[in-house]
mmCIF file as Biopython writes it, N, C-alpha, C and O atoms, coordinates in Angstrom:
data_model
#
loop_
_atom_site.group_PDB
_atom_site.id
_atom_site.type_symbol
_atom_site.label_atom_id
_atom_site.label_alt_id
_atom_site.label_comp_id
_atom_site.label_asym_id
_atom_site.label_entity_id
_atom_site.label_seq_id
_atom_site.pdbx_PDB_ins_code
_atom_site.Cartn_x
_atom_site.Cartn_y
_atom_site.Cartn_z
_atom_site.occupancy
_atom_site.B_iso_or_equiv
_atom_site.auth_seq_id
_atom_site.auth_asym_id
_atom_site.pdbx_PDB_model_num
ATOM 1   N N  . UNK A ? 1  ? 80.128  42.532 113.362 1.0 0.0 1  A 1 
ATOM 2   C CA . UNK A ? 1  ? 79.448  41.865 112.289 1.0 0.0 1  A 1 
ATOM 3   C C  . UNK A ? 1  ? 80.470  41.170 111.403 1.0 0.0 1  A 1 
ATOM 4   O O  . UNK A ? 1  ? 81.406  41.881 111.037 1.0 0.0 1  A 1 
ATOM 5   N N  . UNK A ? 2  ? 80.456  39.725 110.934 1.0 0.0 2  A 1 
ATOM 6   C CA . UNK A ? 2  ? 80.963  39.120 110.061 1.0 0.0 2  A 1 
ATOM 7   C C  . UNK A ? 2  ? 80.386  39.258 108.686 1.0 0.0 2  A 1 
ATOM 8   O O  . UNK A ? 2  ? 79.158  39.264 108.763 1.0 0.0 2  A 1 
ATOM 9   N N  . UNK A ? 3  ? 80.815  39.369 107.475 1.0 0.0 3  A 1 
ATOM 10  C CA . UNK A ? 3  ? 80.495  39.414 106.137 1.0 0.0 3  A 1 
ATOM 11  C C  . UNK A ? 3  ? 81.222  37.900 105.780 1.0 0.0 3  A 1 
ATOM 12  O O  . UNK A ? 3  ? 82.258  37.565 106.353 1.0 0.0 3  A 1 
ATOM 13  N N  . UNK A ? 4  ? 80.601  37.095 104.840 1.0 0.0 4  A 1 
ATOM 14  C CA . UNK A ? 4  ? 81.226  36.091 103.999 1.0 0.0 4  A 1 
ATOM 15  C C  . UNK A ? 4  ? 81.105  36.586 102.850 1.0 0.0 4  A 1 
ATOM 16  O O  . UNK A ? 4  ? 80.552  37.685 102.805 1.0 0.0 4  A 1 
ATOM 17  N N  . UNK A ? 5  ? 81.476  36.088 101.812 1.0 0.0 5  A 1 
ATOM 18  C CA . UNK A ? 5  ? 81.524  36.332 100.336 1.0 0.0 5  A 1 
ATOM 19  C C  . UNK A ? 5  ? 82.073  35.195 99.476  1.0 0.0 5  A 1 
ATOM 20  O O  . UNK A ? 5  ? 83.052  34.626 99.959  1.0 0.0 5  A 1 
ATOM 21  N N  . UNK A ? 6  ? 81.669  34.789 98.391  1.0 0.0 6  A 1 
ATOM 22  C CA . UNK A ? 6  ? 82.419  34.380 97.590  1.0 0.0 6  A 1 
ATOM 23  C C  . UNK A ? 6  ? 82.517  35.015 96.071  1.0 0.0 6  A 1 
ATOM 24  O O  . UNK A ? 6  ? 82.898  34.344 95.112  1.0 0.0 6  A 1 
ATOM 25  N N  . UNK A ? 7  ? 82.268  35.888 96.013  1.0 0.0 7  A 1 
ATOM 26  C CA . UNK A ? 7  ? 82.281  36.904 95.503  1.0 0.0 7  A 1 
ATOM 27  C C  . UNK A ? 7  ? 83.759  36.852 95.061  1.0 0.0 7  A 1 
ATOM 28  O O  . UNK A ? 7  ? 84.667  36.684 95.874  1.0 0.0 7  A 1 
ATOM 29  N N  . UNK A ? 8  ? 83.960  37.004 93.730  1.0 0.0 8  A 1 
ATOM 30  C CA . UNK A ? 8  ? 85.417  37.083 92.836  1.0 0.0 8  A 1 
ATOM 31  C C  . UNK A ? 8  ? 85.652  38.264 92.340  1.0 0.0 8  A 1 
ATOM 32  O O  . UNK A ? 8  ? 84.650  38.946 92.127  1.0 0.0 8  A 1 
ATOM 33  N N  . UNK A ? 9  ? 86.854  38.799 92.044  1.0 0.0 9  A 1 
ATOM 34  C CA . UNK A ? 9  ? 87.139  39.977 91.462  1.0 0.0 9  A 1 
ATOM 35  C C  . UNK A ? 9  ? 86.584  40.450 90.717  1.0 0.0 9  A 1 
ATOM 36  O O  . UNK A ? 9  ? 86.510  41.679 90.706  1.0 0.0 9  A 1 
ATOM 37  N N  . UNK A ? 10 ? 85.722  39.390 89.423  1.0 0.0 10 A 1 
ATOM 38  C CA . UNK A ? 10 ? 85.219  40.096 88.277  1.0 0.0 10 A 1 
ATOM 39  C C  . UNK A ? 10 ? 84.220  39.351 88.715  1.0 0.0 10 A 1 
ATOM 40  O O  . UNK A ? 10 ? 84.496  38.181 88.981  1.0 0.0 10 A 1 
ATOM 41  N N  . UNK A ? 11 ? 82.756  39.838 88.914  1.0 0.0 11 A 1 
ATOM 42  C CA . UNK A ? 11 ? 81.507  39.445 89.279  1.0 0.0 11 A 1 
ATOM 43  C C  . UNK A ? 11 ? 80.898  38.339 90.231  1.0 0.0 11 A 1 
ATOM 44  O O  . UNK A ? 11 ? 81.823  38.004 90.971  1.0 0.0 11 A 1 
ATOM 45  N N  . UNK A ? 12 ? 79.959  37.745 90.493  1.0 0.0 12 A 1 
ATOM 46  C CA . UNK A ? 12 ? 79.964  37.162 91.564  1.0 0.0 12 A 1 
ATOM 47  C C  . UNK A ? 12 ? 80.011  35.479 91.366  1.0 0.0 12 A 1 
ATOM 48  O O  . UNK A ? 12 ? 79.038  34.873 91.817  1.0 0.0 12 A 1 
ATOM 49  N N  . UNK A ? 13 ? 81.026  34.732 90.753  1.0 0.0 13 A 1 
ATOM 50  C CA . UNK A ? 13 ? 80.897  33.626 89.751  1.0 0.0 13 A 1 
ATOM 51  C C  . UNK A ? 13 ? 81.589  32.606 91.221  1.0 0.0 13 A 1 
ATOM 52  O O  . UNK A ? 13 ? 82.585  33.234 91.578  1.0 0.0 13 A 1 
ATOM 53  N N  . UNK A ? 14 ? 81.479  31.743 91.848  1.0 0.0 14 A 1 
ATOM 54  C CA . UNK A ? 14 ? 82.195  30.530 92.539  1.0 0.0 14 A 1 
ATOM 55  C C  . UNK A ? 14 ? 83.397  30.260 92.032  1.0 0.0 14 A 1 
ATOM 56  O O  . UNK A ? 14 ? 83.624  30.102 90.833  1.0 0.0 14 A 1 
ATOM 57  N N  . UNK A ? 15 ? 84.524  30.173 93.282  1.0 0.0 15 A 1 
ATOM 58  C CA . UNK A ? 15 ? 85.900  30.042 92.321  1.0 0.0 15 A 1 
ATOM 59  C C  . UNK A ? 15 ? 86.012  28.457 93.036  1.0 0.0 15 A 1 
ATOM 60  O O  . UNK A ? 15 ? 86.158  28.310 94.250  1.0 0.0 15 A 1 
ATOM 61  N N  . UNK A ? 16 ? 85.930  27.476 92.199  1.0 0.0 16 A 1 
ATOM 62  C CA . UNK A ? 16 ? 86.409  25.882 92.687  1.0 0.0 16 A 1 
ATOM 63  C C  . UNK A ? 16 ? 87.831  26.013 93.077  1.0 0.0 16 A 1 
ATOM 64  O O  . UNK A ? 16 ? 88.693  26.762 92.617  1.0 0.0 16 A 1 
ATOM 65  N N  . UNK A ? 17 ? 87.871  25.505 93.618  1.0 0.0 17 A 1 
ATOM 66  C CA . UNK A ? 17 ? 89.597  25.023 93.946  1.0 0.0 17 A 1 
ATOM 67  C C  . UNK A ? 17 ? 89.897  23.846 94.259  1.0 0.0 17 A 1 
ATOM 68  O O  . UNK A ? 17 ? 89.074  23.053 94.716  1.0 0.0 17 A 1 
ATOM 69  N N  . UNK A ? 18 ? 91.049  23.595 94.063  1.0 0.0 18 A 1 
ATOM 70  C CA . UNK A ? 18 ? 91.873  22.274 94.703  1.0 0.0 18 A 1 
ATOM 71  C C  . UNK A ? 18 ? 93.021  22.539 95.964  1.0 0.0 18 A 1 
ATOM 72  O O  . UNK A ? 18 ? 94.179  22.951 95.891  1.0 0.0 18 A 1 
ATOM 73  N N  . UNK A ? 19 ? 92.376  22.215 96.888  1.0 0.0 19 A 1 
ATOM 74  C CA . UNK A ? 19 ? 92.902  21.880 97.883  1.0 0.0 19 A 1 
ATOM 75  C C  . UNK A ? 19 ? 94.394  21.153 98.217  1.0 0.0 19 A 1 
ATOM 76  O O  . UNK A ? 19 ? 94.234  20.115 97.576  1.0 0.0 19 A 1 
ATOM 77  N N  . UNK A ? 20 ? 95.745  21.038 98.814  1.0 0.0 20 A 1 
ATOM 78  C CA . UNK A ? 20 ? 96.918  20.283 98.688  1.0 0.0 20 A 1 
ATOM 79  C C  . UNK A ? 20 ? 97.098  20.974 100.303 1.0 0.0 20 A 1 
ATOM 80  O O  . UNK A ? 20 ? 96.495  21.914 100.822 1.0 0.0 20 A 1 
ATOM 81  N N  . UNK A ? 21 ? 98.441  19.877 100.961 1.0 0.0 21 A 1 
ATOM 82  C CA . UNK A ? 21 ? 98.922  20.466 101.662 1.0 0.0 21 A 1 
ATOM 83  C C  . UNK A ? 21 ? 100.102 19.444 102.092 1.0 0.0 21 A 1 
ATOM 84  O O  . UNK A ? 21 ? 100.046 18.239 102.339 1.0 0.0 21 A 1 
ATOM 85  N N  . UNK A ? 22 ? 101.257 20.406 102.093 1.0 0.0 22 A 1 
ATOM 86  C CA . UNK A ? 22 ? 102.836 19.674 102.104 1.0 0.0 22 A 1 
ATOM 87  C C  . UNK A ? 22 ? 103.186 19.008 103.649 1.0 0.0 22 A 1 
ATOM 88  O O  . UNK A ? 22 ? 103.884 19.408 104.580 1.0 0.0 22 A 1 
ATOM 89  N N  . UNK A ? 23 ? 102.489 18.000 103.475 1.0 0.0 23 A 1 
ATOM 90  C CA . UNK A ? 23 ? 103.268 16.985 105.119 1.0 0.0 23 A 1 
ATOM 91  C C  . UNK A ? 23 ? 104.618 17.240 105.308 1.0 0.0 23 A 1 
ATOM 92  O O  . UNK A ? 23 ? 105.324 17.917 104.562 1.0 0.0 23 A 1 
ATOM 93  N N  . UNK A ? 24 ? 104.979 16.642 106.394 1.0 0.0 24 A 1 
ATOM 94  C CA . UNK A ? 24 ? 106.323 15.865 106.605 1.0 0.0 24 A 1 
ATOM 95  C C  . UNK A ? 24 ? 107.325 15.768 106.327 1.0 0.0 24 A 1 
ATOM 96  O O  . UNK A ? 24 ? 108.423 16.233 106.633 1.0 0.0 24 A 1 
ATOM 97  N N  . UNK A ? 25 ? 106.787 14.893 105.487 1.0 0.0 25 A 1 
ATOM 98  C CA . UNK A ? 25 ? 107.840 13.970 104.656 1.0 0.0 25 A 1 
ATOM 99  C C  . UNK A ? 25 ? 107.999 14.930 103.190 1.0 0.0 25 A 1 
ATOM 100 O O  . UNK A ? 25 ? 109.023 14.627 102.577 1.0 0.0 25 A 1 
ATOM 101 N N  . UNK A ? 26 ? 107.358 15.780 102.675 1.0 0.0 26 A 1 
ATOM 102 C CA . UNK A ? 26 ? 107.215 16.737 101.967 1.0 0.0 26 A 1 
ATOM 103 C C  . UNK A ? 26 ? 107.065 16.122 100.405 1.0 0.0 26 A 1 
ATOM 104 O O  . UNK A ? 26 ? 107.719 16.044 99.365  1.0 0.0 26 A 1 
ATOM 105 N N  . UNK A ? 27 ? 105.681 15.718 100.987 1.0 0.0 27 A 1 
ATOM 106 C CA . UNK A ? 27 ? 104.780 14.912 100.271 1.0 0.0 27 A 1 
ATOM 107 C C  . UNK A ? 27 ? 103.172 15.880 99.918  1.0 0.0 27 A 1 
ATOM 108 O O  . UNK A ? 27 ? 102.419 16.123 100.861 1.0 0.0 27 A 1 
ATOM 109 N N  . UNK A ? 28 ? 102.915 16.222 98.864  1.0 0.0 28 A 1 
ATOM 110 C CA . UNK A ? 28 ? 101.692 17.248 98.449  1.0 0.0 28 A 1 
ATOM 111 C C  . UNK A ? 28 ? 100.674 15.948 99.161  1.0 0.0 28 A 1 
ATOM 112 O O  . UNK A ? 28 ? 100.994 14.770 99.000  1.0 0.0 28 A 1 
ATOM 113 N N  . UNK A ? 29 ? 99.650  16.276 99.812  1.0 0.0 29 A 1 
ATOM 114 C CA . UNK A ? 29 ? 98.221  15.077 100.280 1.0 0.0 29 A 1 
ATOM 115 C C  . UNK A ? 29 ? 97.098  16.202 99.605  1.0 0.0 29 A 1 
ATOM 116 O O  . UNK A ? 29 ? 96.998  17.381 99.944  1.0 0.0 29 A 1 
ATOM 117 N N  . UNK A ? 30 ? 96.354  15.556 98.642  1.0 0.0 30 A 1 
ATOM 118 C CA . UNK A ? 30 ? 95.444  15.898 98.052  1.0 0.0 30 A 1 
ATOM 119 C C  . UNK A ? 30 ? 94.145  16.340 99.034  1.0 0.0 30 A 1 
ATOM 120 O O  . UNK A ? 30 ? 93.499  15.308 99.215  1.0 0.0 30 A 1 
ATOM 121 N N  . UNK A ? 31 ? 93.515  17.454 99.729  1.0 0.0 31 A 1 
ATOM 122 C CA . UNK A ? 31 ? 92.300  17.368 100.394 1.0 0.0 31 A 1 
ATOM 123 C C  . UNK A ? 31 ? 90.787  17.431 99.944  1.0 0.0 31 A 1 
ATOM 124 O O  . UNK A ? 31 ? 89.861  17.931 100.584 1.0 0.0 31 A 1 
ATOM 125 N N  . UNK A ? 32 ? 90.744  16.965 99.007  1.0 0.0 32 A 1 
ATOM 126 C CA . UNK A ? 32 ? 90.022  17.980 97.630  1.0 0.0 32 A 1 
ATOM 127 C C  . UNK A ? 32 ? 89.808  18.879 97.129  1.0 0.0 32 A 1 
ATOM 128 O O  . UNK A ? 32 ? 90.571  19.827 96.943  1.0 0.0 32 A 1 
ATOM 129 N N  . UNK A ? 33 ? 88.022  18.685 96.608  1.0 0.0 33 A 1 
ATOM 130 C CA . UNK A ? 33 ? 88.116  19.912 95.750  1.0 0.0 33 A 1 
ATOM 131 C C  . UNK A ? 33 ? 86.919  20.438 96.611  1.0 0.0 33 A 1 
ATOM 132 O O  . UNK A ? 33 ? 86.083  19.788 97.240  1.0 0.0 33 A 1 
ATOM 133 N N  . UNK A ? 34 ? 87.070  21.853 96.462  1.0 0.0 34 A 1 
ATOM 134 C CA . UNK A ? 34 ? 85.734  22.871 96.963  1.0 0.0 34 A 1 
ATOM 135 C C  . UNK A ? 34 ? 85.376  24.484 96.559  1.0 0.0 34 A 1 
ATOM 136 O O  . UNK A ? 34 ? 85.421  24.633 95.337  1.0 0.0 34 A 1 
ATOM 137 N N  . UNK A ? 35 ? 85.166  25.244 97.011  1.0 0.0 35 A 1 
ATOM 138 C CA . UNK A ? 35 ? 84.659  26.785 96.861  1.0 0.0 35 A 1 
ATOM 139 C C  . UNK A ? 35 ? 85.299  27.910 97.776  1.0 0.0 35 A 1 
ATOM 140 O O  . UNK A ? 35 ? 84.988  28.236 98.922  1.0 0.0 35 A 1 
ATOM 141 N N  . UNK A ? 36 ? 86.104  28.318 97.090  1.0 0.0 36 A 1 
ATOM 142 C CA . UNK A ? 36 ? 86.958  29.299 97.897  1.0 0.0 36 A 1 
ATOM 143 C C  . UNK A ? 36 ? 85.527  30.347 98.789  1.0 0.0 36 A 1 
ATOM 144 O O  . UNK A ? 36 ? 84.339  30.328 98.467  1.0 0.0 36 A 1 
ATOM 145 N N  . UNK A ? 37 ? 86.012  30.975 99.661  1.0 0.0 37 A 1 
ATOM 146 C CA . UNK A ? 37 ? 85.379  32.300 99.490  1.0 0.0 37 A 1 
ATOM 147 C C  . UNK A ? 37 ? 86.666  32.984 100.868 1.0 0.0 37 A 1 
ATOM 148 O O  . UNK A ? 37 ? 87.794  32.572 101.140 1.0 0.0 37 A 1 
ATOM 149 N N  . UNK A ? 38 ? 85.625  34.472 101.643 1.0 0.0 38 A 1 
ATOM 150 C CA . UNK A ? 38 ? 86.242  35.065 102.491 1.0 0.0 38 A 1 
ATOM 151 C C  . UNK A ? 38 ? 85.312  35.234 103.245 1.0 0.0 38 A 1 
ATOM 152 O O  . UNK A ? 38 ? 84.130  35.007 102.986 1.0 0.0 38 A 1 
ATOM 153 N N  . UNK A ? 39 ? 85.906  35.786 104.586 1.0 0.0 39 A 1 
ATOM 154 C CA . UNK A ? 39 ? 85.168  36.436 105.927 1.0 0.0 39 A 1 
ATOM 155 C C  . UNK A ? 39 ? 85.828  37.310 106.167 1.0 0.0 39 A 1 
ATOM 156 O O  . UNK A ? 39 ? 87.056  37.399 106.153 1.0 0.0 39 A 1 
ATOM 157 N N  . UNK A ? 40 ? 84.895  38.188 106.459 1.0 0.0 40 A 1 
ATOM 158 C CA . UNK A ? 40 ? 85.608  39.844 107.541 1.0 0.0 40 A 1 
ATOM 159 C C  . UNK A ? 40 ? 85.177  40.059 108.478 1.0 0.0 40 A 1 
ATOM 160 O O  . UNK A ? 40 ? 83.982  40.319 108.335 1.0 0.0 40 A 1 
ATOM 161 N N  . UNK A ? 41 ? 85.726  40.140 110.186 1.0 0.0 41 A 1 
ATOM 162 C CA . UNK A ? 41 ? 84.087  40.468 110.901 1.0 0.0 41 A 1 
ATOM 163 C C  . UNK A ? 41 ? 85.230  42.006 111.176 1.0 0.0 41 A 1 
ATOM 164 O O  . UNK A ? 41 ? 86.460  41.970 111.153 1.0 0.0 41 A 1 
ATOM 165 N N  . UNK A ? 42 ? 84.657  42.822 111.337 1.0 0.0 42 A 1 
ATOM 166 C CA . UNK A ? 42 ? 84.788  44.289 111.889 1.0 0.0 42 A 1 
ATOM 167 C C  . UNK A ? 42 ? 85.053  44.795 113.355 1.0 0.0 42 A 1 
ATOM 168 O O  . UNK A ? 42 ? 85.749  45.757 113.680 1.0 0.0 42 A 1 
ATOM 169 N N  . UNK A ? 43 ? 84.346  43.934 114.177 1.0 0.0 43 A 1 
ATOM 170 C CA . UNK A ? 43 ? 85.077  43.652 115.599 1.0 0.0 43 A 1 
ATOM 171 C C  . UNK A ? 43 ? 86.693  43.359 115.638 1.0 0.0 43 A 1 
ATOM 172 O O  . UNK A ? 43 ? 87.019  43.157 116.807 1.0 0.0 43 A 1 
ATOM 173 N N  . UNK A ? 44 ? 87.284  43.313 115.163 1.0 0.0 44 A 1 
ATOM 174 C CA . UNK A ? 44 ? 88.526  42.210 114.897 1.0 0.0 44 A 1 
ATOM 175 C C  . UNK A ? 44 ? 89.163  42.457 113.816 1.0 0.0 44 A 1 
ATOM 176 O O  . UNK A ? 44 ? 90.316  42.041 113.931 1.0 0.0 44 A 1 
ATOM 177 N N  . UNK A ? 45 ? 88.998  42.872 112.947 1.0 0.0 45 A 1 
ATOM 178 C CA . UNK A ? 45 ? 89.708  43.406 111.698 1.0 0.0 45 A 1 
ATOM 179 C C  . UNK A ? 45 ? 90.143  42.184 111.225 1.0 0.0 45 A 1 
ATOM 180 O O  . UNK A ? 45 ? 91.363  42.014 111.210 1.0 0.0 45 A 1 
ATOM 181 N N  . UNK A ? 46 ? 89.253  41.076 110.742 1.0 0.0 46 A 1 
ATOM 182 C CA . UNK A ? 46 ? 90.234  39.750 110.951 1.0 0.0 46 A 1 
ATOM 183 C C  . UNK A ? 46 ? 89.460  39.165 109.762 1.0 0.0 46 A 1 
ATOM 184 O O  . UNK A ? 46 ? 88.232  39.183 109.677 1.0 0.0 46 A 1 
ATOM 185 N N  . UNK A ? 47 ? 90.483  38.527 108.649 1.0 0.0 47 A 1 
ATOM 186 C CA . UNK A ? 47 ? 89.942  38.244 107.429 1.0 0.0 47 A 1 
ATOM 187 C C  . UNK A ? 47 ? 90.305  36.525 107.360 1.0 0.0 47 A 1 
ATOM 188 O O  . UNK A ? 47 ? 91.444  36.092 107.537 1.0 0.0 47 A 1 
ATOM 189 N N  . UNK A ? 48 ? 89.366  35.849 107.133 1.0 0.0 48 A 1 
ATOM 190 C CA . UNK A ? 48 ? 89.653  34.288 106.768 1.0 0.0 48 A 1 
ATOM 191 C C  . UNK A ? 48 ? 89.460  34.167 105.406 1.0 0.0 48 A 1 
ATOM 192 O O  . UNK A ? 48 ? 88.899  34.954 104.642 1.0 0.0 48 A 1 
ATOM 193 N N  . UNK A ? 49 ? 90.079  32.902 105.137 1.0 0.0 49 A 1 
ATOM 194 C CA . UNK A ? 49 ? 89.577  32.441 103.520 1.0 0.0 49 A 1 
ATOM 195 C C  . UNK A ? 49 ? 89.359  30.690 104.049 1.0 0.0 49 A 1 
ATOM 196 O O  . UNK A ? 49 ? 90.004  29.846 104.671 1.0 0.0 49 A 1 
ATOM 197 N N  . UNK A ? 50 ? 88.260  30.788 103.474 1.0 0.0 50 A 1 
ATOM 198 C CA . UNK A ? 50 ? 87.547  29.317 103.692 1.0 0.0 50 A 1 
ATOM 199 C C  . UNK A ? 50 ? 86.844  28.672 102.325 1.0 0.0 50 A 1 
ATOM 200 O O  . UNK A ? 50 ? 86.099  29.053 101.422 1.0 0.0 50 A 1 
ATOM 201 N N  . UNK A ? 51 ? 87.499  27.533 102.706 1.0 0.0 51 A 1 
ATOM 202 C CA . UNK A ? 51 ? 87.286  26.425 101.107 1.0 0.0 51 A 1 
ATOM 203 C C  . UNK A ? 51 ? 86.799  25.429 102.043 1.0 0.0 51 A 1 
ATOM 204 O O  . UNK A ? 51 ? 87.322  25.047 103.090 1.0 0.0 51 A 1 
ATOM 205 N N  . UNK A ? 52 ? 85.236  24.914 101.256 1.0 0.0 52 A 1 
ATOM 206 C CA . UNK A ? 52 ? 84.366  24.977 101.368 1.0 0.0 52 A 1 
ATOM 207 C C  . UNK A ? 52 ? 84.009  23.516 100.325 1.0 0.0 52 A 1 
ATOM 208 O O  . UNK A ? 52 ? 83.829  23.636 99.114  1.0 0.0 52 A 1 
ATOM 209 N N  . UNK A ? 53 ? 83.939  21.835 101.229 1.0 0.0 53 A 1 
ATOM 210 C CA . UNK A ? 53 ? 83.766  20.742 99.775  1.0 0.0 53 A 1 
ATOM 211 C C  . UNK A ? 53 ? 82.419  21.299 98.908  1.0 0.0 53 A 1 
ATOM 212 O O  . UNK A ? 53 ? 81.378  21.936 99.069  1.0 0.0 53 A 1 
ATOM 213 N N  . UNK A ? 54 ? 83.216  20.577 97.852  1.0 0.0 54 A 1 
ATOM 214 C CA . UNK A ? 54 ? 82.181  20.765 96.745  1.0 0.0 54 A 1 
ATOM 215 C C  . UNK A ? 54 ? 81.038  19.133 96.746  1.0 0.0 54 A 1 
ATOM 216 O O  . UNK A ? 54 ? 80.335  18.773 95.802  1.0 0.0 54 A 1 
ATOM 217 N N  . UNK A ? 55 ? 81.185  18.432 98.082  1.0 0.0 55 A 1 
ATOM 218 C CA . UNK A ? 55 ? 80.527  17.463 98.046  1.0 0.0 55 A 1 
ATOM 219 C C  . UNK A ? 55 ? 79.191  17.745 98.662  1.0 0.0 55 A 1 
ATOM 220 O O  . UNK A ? 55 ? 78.201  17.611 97.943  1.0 0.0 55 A 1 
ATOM 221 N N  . UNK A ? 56 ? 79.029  18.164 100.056 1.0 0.0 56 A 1 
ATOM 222 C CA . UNK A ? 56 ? 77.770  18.724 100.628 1.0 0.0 56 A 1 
ATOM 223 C C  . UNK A ? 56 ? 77.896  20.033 100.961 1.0 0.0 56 A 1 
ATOM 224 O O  . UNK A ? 56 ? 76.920  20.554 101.502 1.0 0.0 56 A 1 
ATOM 225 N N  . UNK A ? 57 ? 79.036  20.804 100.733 1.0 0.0 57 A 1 
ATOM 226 C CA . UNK A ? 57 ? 78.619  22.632 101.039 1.0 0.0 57 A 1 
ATOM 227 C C  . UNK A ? 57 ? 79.456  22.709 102.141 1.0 0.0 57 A 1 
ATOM 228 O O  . UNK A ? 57 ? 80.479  23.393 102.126 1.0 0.0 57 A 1 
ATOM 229 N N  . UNK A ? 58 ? 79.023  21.927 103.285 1.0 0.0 58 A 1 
ATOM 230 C CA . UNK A ? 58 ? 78.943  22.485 104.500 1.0 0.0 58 A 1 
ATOM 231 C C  . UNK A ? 58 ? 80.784  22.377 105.328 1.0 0.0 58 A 1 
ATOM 232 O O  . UNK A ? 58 ? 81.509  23.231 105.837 1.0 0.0 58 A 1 
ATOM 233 N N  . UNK A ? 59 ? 80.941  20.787 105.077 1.0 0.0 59 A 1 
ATOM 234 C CA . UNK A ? 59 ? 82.545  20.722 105.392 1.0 0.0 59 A 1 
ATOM 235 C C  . UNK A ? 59 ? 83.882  21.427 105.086 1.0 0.0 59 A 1 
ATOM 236 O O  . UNK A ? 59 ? 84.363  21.272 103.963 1.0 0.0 59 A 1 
ATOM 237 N N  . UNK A ? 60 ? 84.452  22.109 105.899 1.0 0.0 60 A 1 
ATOM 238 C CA . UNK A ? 60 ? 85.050  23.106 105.926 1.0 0.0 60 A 1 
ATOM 239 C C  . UNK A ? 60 ? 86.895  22.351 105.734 1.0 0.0 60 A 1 
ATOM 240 O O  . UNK A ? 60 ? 87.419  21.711 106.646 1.0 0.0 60 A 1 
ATOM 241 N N  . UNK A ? 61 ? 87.509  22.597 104.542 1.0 0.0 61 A 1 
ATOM 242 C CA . UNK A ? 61 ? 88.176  21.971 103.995 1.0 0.0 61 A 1 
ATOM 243 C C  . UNK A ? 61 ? 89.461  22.503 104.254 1.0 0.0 61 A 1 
ATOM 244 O O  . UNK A ? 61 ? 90.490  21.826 104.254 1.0 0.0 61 A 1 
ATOM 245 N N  . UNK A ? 62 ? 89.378  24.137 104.549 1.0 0.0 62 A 1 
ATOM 246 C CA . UNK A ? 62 ? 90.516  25.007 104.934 1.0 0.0 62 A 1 
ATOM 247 C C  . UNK A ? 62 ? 89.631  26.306 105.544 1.0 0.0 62 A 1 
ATOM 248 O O  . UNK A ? 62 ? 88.866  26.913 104.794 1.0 0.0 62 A 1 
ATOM 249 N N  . UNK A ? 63 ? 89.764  26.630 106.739 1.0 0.0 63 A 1 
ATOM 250 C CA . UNK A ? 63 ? 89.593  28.042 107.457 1.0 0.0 63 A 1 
ATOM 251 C C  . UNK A ? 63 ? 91.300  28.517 108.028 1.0 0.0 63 A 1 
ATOM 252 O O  . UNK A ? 63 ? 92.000  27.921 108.847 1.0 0.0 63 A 1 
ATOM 253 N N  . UNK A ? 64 ? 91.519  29.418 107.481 1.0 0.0 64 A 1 
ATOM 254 C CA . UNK A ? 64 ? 92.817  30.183 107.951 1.0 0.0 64 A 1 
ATOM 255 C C  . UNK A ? 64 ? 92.606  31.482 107.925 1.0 0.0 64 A 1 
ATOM 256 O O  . UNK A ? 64 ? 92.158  31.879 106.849 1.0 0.0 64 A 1 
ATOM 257 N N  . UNK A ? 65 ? 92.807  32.445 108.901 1.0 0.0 65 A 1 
ATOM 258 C CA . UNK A ? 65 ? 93.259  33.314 108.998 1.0 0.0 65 A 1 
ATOM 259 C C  . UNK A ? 65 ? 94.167  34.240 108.427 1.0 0.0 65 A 1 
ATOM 260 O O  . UNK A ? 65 ? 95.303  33.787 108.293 1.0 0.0 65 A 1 
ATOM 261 N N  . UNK A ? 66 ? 93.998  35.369 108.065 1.0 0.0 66 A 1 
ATOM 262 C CA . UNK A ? 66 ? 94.670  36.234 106.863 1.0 0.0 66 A 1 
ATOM 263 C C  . UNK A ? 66 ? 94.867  37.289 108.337 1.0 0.0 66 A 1 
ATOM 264 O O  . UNK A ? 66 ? 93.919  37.785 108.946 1.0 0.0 66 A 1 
ATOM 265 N N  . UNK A ? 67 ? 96.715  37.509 108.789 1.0 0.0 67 A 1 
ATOM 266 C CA . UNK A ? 67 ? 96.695  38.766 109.488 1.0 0.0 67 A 1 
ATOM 267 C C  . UNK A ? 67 ? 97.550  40.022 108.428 1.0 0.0 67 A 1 
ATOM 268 O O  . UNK A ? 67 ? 98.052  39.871 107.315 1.0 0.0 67 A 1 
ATOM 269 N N  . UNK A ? 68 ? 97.464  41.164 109.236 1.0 0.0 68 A 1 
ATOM 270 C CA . UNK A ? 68 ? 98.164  42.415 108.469 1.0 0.0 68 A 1 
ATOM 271 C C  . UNK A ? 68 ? 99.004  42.229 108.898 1.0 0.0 68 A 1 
ATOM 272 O O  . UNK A ? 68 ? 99.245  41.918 110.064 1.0 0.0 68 A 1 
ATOM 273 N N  . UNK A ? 69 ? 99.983  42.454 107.604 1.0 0.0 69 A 1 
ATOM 274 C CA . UNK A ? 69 ? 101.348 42.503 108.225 1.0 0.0 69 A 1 
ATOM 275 C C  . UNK A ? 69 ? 101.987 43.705 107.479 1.0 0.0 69 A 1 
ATOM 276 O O  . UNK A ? 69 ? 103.104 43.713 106.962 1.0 0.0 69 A 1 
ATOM 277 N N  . UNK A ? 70 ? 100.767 45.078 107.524 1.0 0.0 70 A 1 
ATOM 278 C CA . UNK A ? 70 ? 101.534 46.415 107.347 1.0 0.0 70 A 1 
ATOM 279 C C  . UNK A ? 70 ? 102.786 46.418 107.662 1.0 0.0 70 A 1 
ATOM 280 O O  . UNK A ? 70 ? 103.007 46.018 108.805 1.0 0.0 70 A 1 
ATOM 281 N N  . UNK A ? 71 ? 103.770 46.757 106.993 1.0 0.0 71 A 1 
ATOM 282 C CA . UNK A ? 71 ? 105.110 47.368 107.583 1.0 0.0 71 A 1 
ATOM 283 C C  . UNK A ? 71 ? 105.057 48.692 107.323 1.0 0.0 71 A 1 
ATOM 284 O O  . UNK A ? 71 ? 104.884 49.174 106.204 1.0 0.0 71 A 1 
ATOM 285 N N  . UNK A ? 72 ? 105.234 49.425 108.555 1.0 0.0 72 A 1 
ATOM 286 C CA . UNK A ? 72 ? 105.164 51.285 108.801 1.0 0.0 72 A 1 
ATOM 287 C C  . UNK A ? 72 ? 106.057 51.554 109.335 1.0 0.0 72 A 1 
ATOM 288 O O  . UNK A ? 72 ? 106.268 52.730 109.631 1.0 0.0 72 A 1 
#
């Protein structure tokens, strides 16, 4: 089972964000703006954070993968 959330530390409020990401040439490119949130699915132990435009909802602006990197 996957869970999403956007759900914030202190109650359940939408966190906007601004989007950037360092090319190349090491140049910031603006991707916009959108709605953070997370995924967990339990099969997989495998957590994403996905930002989400704030233009129609649906376009997916950043999905990345969050792994453990316990050190034991």
């Amino acid at each position: 089972m996957t869970a999403e959330t956007d759900e914030g530390v202190v109650g359940h409020s939408r966190r906007r964000v601004k989007l950037y990401t360092l090319n190349e040439e090491r140049v910031w490119e603006d991707h916009g703006t959108g709605h953070v949130a997370h995924s967990y699915a339990d099969e997989s132990k495998l957590t994403s954070l996905i930002v989400r435009s704030e233009i129609d909802g649906t376009n997916h602006l950043l999905l990345s993968s969050i792994s453990d990197m316990t050190v034991q």
